[in-house]
N, C-alpha and C positions, 0 to 999 in steps of 0.2 A: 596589540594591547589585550590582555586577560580581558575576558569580562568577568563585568559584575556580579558575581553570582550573590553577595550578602546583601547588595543595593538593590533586589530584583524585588517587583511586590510580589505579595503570595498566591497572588491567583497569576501572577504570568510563572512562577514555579512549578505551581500544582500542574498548570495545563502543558509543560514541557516533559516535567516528570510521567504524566498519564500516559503521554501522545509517545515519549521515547521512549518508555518500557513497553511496547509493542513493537522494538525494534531491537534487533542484534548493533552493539557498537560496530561491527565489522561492517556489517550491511552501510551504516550512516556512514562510516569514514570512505567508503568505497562510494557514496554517493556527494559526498563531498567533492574529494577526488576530482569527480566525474563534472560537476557542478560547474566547481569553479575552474576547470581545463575550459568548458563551455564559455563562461562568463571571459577567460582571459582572450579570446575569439570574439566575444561577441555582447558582450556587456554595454558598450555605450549605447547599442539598438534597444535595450530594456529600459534606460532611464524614463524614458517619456509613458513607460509600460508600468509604472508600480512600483521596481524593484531598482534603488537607491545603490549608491557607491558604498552608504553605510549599512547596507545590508550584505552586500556581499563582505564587505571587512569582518560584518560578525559571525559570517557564515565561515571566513577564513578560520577567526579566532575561536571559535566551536569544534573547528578539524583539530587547531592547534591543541584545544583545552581535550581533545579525544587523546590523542597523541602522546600527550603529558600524562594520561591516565594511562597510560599502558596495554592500549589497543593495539592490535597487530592488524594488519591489513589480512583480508579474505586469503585464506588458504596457508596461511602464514605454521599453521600444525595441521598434517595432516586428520589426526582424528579427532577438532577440533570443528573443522571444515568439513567432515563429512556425515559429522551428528549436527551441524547447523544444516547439511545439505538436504538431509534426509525430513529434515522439519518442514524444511520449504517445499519439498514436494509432496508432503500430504497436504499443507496448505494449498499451493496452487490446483494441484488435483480437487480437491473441495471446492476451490471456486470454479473451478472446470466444469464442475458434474452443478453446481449450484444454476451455472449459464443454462447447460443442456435443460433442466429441468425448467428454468423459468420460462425455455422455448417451446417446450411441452407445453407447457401450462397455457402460453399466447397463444400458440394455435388451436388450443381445444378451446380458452374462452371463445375465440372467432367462431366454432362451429354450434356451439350454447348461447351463445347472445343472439341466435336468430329463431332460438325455441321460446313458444310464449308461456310454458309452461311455468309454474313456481318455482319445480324443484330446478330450474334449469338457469331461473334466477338466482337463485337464491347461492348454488354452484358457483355462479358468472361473480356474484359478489362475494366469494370467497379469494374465487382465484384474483380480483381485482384487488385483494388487503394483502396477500401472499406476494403479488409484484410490488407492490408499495412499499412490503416492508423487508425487502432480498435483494435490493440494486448494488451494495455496500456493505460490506463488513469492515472495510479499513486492511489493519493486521489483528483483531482481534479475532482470537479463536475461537473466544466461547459465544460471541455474537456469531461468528462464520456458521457452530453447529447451530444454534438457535435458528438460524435463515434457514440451512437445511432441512430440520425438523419441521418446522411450518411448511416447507414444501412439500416436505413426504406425508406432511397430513392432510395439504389442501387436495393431492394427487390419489391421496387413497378416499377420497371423498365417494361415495357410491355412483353420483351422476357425474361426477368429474372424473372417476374414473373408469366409466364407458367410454364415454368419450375421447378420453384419451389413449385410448386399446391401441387405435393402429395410428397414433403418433409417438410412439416410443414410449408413453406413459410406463407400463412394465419394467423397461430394463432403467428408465431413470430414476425407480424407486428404489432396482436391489442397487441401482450408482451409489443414491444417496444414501442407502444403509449400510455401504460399505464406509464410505465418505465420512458419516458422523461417527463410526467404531474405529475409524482409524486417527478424525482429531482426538477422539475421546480419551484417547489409550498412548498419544505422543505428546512428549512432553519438549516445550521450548526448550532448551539451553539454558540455562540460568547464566548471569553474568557475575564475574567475580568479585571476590573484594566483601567488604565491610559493606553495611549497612547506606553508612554515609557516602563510599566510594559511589557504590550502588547509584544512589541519588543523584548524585551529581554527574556520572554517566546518563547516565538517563535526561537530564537534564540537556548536556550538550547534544544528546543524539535526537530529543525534540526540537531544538535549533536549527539541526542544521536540515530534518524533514522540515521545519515551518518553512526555512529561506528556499531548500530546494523546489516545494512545491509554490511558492510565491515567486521562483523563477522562472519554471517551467509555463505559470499561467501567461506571466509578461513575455516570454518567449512563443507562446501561442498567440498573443495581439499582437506582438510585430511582426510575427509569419504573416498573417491576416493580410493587415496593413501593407506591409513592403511586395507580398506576393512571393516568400521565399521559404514553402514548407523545410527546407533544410534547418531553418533556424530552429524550428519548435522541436523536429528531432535530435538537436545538439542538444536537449535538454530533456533527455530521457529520465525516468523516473526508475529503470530496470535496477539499479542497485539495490533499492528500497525493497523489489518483490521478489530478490535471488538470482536473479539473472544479469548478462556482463551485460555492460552497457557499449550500447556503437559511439556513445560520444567519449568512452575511456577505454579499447582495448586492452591498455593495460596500467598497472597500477604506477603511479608516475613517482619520481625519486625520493627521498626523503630528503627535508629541504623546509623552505618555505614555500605559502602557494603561492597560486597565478598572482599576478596586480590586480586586486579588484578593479572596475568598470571604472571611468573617469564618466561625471557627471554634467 
């Protein structure tokens, strides 16, 4: 069954719209895909976890309403595919050099929080608002460079950055100036279509991230619980960040989906 898109209130719109225009249609349907292959394996183990029969029915009909809109599956035009490819790797690259850099940052706090000095506090509470606020960017890019630039300011600090000399502080500054020139300077893909299209894309492709990632947590409690890490990795999220996923090798027929989960 369609959903509702004109029955939706406006704040569960706005917050699908926000959340799926950080995401390529391609990416969602190929996380879909991937989702609900997972789900038709192993779905009745998440009932008791969160994630409802009628969540996966709308996570189907979100693939379907992608579908309908004239998404092609990943790789579907080559030069299509290889200007989304090249996106996701200055993205994942930035959060690559984002990690190294907050590892810098942890181990030079550690050898600063044992100086009684001022400036050495005062350093130790910078680098402490710098991890607090660089654990996450989502898919947003312009949050990703803002995380990085606070790194490379907390790193060029004068006492933070003696300290960090011979933990790699140096090269994870030119990381991160290369990191922030290169989201600064690459531009997402834009998605096609009208205005309205626009929207309403974006809309299914925040559905079906909300259910994927409300799957994936229920499929981590009953890994837990049952003692079967294989389950939480049937429910990878790798579609979402550009890469194939092991619970979908490959893109499954066109058709209709799995059977949702029986409850």
């Amino acid at each position: 069954m369609p959903i509702d898109i004109a029955g939706m209130a406006a704040e569960a719109r706005a917050e699908y719209i926000a959340v799926g225009g950080r995401y390529g249609s391609e990416e969602t349907l190929a996380q879909a895909d991937a989702t609900l292959q997972a789900l038709a394996v192993h779905g009745a183990a998440l009932a008791s976890h969160g994630f409802a029969a009628e969540d996966a029915t709308e996570l189907a009909d979100a693939r379907q309403g992608l579908l309908d809109g004239g998404v092609e599956r990943a790789g579907a035009t080559a030069a299509k595919s290889g200007q989304r490819a090249g996106y996701r790797k200055v993205q994942l690259t930035g959060k690559d050099v984002r990690a190294t850099a907050r590892g810098v940052l942890l181990g030079t706090r550690g050898a600063l929080v044992k100086r009684p000095a001022a400036d050495a506090r005062a350093a130790v509470a910078g680098i402490d608002v710098a991890l607090g606020q660089t654990a996450s960017a989502g898919a947003s890019p312009t949050k990703l460079i803002e995380q990085l630039t606070l790194l490379r300011t907390t790193l060029a600090e004068p006492v933070t950055k003696a300290a960090a000399e011979v933990r790699g502080g140096a090269a994870a500054v030119a990381a991160l100036d290369a990191a922030i020139q290169a989201l600064s300077t690459t531009t997402r893909p834009a998605k096609r279509g009208t205005p309205e299209q626009t929207e309403l894309l974006n809309i299914y492709d925040g559905i079906v991230v909300e259910k994927a990632r409300l799957a994936r947590q229920a499929a981590r409690a009953a890994a837990r619980k049952s003692g079967t890490p294989a389950l939480a990795a049937a429910f990878s999220l790798e579609p979402l960040a550009g890469g194939p996923s092991p619970a979908s090798p490959a893109a499954p027929p066109a058709g209709p989906p799995p059977a949702p989960p029986v409850s």
